[in-house]
C-alpha positions as CSV (number, residue, x, y, z in Angstrom):
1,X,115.1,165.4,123.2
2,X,111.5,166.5,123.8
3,X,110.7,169.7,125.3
4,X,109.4,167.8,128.3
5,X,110.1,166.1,131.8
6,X,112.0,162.8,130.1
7,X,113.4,160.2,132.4
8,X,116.9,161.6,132.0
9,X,115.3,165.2,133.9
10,X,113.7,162.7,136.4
11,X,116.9,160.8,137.2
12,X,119.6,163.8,137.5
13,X,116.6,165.3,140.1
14,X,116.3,162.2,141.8
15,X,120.5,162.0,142.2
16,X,120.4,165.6,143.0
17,X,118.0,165.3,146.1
18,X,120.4,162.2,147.5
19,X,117.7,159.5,146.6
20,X,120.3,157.6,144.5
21,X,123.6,158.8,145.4
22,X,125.2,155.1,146.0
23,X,123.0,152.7,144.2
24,X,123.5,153.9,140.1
25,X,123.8,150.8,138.1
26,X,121.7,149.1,140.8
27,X,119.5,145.9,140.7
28,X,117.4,147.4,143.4
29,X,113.6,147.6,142.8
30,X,112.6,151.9,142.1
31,X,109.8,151.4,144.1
32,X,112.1,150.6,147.2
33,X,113.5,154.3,146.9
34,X,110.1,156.0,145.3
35,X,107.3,154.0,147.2
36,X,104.3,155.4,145.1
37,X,106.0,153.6,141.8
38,X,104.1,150.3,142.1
39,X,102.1,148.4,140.5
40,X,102.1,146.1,137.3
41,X,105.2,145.9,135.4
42,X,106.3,149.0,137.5
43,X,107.2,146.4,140.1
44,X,110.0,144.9,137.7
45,X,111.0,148.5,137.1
46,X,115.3,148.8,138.6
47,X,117.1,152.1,139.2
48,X,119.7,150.3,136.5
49,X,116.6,150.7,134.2
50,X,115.1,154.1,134.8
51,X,119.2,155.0,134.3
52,X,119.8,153.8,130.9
53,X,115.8,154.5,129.7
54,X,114.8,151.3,129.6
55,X,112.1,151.7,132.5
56,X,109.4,152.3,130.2
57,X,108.6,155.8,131.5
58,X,107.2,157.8,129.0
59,X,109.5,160.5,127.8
60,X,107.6,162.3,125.9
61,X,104.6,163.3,128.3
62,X,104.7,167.1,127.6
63,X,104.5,167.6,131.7
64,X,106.1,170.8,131.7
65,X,103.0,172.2,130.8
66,X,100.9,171.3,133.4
67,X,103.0,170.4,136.5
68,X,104.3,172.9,138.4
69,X,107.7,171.9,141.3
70,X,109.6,168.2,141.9
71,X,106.8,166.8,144.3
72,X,104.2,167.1,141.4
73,X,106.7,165.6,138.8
74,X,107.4,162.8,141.0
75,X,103.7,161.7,141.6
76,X,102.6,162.5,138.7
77,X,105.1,160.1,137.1
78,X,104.6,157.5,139.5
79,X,101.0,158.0,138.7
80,X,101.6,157.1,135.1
81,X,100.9,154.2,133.3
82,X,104.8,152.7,131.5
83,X,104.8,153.2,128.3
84,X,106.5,150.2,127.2
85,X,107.9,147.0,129.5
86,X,110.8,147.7,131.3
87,X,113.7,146.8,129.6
88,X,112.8,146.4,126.2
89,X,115.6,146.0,123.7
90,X,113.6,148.4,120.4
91,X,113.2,151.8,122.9
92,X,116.9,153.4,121.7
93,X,115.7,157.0,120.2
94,X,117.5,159.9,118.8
95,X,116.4,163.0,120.2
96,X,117.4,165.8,117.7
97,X,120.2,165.5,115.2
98,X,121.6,168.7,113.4
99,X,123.4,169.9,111.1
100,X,124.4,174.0,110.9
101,X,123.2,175.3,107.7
102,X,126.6,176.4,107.1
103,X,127.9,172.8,106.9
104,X,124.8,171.4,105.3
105,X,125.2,169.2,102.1
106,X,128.9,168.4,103.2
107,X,128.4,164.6,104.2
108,X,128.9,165.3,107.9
109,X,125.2,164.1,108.7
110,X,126.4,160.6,106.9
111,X,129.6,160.3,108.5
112,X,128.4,161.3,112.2
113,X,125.4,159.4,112.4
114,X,127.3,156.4,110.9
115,X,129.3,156.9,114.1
116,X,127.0,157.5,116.5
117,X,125.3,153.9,115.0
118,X,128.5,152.0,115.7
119,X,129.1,154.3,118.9
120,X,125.5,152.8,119.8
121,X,126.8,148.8,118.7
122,X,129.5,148.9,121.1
123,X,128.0,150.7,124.2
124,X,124.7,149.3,124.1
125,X,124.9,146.3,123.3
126,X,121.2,144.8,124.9
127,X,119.9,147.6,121.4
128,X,118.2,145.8,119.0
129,X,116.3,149.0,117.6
130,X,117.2,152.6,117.0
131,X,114.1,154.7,116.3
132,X,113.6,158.8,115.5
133,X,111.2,161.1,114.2
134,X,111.3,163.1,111.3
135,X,109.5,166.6,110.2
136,X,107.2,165.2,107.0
137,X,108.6,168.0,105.2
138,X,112.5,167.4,105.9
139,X,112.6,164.7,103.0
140,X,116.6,165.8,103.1
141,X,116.7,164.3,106.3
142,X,114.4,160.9,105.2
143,X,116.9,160.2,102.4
144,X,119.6,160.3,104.5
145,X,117.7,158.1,107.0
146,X,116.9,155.4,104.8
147,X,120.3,155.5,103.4
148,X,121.4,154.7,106.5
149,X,119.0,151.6,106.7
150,X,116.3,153.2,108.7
151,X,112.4,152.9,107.4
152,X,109.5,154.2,108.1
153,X,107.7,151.8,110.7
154,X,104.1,153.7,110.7
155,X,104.3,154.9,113.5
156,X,104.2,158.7,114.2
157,X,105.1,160.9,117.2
158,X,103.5,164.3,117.9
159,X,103.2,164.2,113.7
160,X,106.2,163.2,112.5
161,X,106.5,159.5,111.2
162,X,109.1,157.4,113.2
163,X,111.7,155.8,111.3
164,X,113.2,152.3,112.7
165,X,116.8,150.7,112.5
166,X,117.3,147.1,113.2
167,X,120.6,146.7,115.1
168,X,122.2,143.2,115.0
């Protein structure tokens, strides 16, 4: 999503130097594996979570500007402060969603992201929230938002207000 270390970076470094080949999916404490990630709720923190971004590990730390090889990433995450508590239910964000000019104005943004909201029902189903952020400007892309259900929640993100979907 964000131009930034996210957890999703974190993990496929973390599989890729062998510290959780064998244990995805596992109820196993992080801090087991990564002994500087202690502390507060980053003691309830599971590889299962950090997996499926629900660890509370904030994604959207613009690190890549600062940090420079895997050693710093990794303390400098461990370092960090969660975000949110690990395993909340409302922390299911889109990235970026786009349409090619070419096929703008078609429908396709309606019908995929209809998809991708049932896609999201049936995989995931601890969700209870989707959220996103929009450009102010893109009020194309808010109608088509809020015809989908989302509204704005007052919340904004480097700018742009977040928009929130229940999920029953």
């Amino acid at each position: 999503m964000m131009r930034s270390l996210d957890s999703k970076r974190w993990v496929w470094w973390l599989i890729a130097s062998g510290v959780l080949i064998g244990i995805a999916f596992n109820t196993k404490m992080l801090a087991a594996f990564i002994p500087a990630f202690r502390g507060g709720a980053k003691d309830k923190v599971t590889v299962e979570q950090l997996m499926t971004h629900s660890s509370g590990i904030d994604w959207w730390a613009p690190l890549y500007k600062e940090l420079k090889g895997q050693d710093a990433y990794v303390r400098r995450i461990a370092a960090m402060d969660l975000a949110y508590e690990p395993g909340s239910r409302d922390q299911y964000w889109v990235y970026h969603f786009f349409i090619d000019r070419l096929y703008q104005g078609k429908g396709y943004a309606n019908v995929a992201f209809k998809a991708f909201i049932q896609l999201i029902r049936e995989l995931y189903s601890d969700c209870r929230q989707i959220n996103l952020a929009v450009h102010p400007e893109n009020s194309r892309a808010q109608r088509l938002y809020t015809s989908l259900g989302f509204q704005p929640d007052g919340r904004e993100l480097w700018g742009e207000p977040v928009y929130s979907l229940p999920i029953q």
